[in-house]
PASEBA-1860 file (N, C-alpha, C; in nm, 3 decimals):
! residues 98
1> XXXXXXXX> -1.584/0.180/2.011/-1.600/0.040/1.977/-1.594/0.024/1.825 ~ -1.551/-0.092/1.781/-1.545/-0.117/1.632/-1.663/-0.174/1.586 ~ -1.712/-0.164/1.488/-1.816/-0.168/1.458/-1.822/-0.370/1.347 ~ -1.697/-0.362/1.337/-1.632/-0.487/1.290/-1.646/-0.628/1.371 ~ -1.551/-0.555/1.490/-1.509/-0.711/1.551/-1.563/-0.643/1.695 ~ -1.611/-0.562/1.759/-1.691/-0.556/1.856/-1.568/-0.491/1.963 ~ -1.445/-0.471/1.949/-1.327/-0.420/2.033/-1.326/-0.309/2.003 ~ -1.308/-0.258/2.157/-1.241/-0.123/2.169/-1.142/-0.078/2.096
9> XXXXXXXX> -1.133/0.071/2.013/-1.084/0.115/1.924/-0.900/0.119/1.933 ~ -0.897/0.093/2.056/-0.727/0.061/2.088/-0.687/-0.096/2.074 ~ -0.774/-0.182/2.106/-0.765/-0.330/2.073/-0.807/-0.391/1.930 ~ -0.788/-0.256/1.847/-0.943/-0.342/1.745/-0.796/-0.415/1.637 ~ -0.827/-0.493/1.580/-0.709/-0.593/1.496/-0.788/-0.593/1.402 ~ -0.844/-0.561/1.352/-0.911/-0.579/1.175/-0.841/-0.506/1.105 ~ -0.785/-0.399/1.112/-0.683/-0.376/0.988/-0.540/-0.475/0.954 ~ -0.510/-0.535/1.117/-0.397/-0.631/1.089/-0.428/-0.795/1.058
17> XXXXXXXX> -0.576/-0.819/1.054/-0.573/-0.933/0.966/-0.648/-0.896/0.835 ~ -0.685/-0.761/0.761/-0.722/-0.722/0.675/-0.565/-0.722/0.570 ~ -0.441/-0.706/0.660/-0.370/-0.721/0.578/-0.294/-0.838/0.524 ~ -0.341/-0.928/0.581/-0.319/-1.041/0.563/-0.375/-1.133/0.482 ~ -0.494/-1.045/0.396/-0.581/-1.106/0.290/-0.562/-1.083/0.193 ~ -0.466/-0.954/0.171/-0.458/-0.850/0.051/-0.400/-0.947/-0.065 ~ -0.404/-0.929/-0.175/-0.326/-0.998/-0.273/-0.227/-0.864/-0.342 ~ -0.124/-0.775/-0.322/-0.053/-0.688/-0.371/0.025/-0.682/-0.472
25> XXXXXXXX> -0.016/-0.636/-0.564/0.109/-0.637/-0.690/0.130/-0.498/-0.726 ~ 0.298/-0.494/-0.746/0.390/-0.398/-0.740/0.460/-0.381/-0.920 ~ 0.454/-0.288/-1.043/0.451/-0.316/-1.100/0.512/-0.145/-1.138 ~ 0.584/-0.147/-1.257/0.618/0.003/-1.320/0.547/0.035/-1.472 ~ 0.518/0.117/-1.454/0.422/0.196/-1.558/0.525/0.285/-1.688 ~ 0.507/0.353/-1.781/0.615/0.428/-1.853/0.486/0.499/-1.883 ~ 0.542/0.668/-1.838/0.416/0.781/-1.858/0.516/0.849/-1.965 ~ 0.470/0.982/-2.040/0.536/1.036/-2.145/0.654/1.092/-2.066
33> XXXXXXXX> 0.751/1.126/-2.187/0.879/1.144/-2.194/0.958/1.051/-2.081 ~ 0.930/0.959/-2.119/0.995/0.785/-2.070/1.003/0.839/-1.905 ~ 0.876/0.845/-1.849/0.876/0.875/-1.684/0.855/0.751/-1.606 ~ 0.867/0.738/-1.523/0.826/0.574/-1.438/0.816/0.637/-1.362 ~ 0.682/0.528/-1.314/0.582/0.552/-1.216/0.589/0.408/-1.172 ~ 0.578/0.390/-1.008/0.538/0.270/-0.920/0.379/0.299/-0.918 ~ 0.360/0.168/-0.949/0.178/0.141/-0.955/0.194/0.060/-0.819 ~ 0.057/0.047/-0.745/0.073/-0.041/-0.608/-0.038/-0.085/-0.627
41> XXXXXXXX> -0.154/-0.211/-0.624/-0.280/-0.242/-0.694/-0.291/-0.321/-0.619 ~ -0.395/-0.372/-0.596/-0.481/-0.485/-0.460/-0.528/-0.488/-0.342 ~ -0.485/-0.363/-0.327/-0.530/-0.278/-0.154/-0.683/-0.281/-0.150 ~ -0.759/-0.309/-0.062/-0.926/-0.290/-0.035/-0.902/-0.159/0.054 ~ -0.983/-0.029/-0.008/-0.957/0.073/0.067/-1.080/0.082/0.160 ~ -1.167/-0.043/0.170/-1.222/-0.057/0.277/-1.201/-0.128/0.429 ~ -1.110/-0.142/0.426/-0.972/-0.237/0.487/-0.882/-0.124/0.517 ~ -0.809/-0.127/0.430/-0.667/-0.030/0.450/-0.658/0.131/0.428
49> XXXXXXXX> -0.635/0.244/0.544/-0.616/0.327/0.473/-0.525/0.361/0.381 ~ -0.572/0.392/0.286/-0.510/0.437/0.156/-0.420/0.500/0.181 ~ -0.476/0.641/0.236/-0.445/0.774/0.241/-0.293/0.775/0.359 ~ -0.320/0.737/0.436/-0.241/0.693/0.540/-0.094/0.605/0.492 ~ -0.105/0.480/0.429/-0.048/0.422/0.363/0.025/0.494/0.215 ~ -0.071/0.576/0.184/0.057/0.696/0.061/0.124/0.790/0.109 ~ 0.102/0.814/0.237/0.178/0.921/0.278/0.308/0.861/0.311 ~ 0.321/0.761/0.416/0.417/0.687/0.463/0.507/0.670/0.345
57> XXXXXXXX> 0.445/0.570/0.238/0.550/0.577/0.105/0.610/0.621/0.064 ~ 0.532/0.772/0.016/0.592/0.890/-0.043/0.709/0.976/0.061 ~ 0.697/0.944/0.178/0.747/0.985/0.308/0.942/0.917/0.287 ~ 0.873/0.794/0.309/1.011/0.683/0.335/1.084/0.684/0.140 ~ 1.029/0.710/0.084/1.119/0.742/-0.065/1.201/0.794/-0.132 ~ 1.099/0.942/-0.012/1.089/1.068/-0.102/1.025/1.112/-0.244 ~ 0.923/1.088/-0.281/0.907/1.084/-0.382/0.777/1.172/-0.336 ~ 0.698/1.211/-0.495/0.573/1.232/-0.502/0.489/1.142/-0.511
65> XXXXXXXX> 0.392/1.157/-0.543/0.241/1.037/-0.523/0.113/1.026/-0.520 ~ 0.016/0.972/-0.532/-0.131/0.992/-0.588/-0.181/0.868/-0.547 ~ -0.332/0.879/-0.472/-0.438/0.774/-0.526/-0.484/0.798/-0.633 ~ -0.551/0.691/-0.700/-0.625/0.725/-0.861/-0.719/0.614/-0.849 ~ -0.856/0.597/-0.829/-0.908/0.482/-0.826/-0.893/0.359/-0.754 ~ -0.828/0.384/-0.611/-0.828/0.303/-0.538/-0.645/0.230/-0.533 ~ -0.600/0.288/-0.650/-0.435/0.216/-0.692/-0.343/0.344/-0.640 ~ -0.216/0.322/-0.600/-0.122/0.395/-0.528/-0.009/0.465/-0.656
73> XXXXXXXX> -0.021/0.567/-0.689/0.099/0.586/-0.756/0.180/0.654/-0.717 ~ 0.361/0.609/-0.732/0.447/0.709/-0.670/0.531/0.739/-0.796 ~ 0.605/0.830/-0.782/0.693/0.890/-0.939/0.825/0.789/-0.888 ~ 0.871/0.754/-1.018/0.989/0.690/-0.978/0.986/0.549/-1.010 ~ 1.095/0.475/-1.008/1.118/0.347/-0.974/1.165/0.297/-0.874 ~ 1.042/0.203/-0.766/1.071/0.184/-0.634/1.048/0.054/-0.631 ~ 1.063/-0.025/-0.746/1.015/-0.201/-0.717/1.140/-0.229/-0.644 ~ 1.223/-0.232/-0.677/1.318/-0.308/-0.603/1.337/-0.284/-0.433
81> XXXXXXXX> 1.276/-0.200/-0.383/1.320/-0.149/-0.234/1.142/-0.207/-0.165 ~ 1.008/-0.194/-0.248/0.867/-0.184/-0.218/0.875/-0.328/-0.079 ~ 0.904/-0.427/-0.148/0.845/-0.538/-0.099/0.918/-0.529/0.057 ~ 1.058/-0.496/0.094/1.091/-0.492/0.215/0.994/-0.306/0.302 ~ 0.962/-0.267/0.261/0.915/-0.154/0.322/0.762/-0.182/0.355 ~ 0.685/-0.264/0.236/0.541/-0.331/0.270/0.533/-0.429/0.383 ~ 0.647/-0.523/0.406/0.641/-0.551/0.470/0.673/-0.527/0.643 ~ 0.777/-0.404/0.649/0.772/-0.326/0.756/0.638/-0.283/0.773
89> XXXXXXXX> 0.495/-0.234/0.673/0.424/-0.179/0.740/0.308/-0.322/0.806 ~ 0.349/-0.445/0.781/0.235/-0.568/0.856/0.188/-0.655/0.727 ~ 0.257/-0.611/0.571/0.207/-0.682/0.506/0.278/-0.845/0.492 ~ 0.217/-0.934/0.441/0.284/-1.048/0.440/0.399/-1.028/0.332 ~ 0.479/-1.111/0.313/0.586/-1.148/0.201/0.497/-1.205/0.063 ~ 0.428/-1.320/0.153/0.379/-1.425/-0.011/0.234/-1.321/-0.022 ~ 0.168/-1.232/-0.035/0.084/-1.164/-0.041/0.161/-1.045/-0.154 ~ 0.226/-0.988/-0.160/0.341/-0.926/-0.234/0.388/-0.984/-0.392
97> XX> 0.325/-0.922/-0.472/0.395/-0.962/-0.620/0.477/-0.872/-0.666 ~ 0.599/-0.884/-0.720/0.701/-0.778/-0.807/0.659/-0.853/-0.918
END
C-alpha cells in the first residue's frame, strides 16, 4: 500500500501527478577546458526518482552522468533533444524550460 494516496503499490499514481507539478529547467553549464555539461534542476527527489530517471538519460544519450545535490548532470550538450525525451518519460511540455 502507498503510504501517500492509500493504493495498492501497482495502482499507486503519485509519481504521475508528482510530475505534473515539477517546474524543470534544462540549461548548459561550461566546466574547464570548454566542456559542456546538461544541468537538469527542479526535480523534487521526494517525488521523482532521481536515480532511476539518470539512468534512463544517460542510457537514451549515451552519455555519462551524476546527481549532485538533488540536480541531474549529463556530459555533453543535450538541450536540444531533452524536452522531447522528458516528455516521453510523463513530463508535461509547459512544465519544461530550455
Amino acid at each position: 500500500m502507498c503510504t501517500v494516496c492509500g493504493l495498492p503499490k501497482e495502482l499507486c499514481i503519485c509519481e504521475e501527478v508528482a510530475k505534473e507539478q515539477q517546474r524543470i529547467v534544462v540549461r548548459i553549464d561550461m566546466r574547464k577546458y570548454k566542456k559542456e555539461v546538461t544541468v537538469i534542476e527542479g526535480l523534487n527527489p521526494s517525488e521523482i526518482n532521481l536515480q532511476e530517471l539518470t539512468t534512463y538519460l544517460k542510457s537514451k544519450f549515451a552519455c555519462g552522468g551524476t546527481i549532485k545535490d538533488n540536480i541531474i548532470e549529463l556530459q555533453g550538450n543535450h538541450k536540444s533533444r531533452m524536452k522531447n525525451v522528458l516528455m516521453q518519460k510523463g513530463f508535461q511540455a509547459e512544465q519544461i524550460k530550455i
